[in-house]
N, C-alpha and C positions, 0 to 999 in steps of 0.2 A: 945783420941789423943789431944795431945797441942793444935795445932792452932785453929778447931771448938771450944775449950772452951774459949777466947776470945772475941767469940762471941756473950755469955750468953746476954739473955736482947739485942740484937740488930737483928731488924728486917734485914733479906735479902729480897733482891728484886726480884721476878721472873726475869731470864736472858730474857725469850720471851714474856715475859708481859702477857696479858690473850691466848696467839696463841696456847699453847700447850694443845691439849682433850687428854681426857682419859690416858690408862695406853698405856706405851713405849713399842713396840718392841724390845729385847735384841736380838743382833744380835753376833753372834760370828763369829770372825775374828781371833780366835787362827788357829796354825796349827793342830789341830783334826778334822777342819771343812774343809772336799776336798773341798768345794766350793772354796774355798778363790783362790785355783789354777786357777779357772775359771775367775777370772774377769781379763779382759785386763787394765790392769796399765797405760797403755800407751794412750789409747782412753777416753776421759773425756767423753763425750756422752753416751757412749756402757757402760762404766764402773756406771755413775750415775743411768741409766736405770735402769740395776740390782738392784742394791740396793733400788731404790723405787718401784721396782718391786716385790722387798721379801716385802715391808712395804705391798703393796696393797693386794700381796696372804694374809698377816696374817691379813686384815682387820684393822690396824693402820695407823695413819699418822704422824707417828715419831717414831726415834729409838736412840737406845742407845747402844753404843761401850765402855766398859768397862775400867777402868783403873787397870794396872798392868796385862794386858792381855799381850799372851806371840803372837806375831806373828809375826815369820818367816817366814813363807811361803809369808805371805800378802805382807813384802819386800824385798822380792825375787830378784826383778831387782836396790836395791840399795846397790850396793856392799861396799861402805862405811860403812852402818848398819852393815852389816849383817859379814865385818871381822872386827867389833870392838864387834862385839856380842849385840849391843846395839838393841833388839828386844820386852825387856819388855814395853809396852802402859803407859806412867807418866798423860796420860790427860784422860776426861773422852770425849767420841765423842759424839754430842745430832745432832740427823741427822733430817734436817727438809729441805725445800725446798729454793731453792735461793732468796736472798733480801729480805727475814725476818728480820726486825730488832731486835736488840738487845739494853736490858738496864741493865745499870749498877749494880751488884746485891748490893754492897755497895758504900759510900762515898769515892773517890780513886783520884790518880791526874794522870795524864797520864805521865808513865814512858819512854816508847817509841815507837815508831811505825815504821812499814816499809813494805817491800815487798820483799819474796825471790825468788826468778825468776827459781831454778832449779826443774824441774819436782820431785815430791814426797816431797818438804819440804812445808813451809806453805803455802808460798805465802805470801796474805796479812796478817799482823800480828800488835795487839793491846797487851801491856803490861799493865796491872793500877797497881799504888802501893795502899796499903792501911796503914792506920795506926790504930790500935785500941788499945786504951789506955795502949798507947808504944809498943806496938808489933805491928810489919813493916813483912811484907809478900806482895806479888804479886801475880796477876792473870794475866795469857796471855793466850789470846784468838786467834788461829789462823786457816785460810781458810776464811778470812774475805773478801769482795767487797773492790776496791781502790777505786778512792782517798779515803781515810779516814775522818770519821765525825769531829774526833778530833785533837788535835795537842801534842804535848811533853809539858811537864808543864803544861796543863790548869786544873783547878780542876773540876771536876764531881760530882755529885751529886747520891745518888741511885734512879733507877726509869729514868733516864736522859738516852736518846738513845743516842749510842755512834758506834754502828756497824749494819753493815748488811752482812750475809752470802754469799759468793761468790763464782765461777766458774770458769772453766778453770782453766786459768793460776792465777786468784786469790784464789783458791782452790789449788794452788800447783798440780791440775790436780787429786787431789782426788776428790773422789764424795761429794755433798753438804751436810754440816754439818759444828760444831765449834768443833774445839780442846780445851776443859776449864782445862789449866792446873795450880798449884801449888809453887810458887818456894817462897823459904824463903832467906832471907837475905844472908846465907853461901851460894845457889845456885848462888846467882849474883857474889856476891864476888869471887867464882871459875871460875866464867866464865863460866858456862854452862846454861847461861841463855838459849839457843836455843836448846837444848837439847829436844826429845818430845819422849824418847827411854830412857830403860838404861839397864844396861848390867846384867846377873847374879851374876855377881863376886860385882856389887856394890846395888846389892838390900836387904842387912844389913841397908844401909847409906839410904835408901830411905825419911824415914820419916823425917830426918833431911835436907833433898836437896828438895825433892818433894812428900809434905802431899797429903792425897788422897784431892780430889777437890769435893767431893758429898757433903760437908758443906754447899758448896757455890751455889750449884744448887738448886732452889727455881721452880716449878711450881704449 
């Protein structure tokens, strides 16, 4: 893939610093797994439970939600998604417990930040750009804790905390965890910066809008 070879010769930062043990839980949130039918969307409590409750039966303390995962069933009650068809996964999900901080995995400037307020989107949300010797790409991070550590413009450093994992309504009322998604210069330029879905009919175009994001996950 283009964008991780950019990165030749340049250390990444672990996103959770030394916080993550052993091997990840891979949880599946496609529609094959009836669970998925099970979790109430609507109850941040009830719905979080579960999910660290599957981390404890398997004996981990963190998991991982796959990117390009197909789940309709899991957004069932966002009928936006589900009639534009936009149900494939563009982020990879690193599910760990609330106000964990997070560092920068590389040298990046803060592109934007904010907070989406309708149940099932991010909530609180961080973008960084990055530059590597001329190739411009983005990372955005979202279900993050407000107020935010950082600001629009400021430059970052790798290793330099810049987020911590959030709840409720700053989880977008998902259960805790980061969305670490991808988006290259043509994704902004279209506008679909906020995009964290995308549809069958446009998963040809993926790699060009939103590179898989596992380059960039370090533990």
């Amino acid at each position: 893939m283009y964008y991780p070879l950019c990165l030749n010769g340049v250390d990444v930062h672990p996103l959770f610093g030394s916080f993550l043990k052993g091997r990840p839980f891979i949880f599946d949130f496609s529609s094959n797994n009836p669970k998925t039918l099970d979790y109430p969307l609507t109850d941040f409590h009830q719905f979080n439970q579960m999910i660290f409750d599957e981390l404890k039966d398997a004996s981990r303390s963190w998991g991982i939600g796959k990117y390009l995962e197909e789940r309709k069933s899991l957004l069932r009650d966002y009928s936006n998604i589900i009639e534009e068809e936009r149900y494939y996964h563009l982020g990879l999900d690193i599910i760990v417990p609330y106000n964990i901080p997070m560092f920068s995995p590389l040298d990046a400037e803060v592109y934007k930040t904010g907070k989406e307020t309708v149940l099932g989107n991010y909530g609180g949300y961080i973008i960084l750009k990055h530059d590597m010797d001329g190739v411009v790409f983005y990372s955005l991070y979202g279900h993050l804790k407000t107020p935010h550590l950082v600001h629009v413009g400021e430059k970052i450093k790798a290793g330099q905390k810049f987020a911590h994992i959030g709840q409720e309504s700053d989880s977008g009322g998902w259960f805790c965890h980061v969305h670490l998604q991808i988006l290259t210069q043509k994704a902004i330029d279209e506008g679909l910066m906020e995009w964290g879905y995308i549809s069958p009919a446009l998963l040809p175009k993926v790699e060009t809008l939103f590179p898989s994001p596992y380059f960039l996950f370090k533990y």
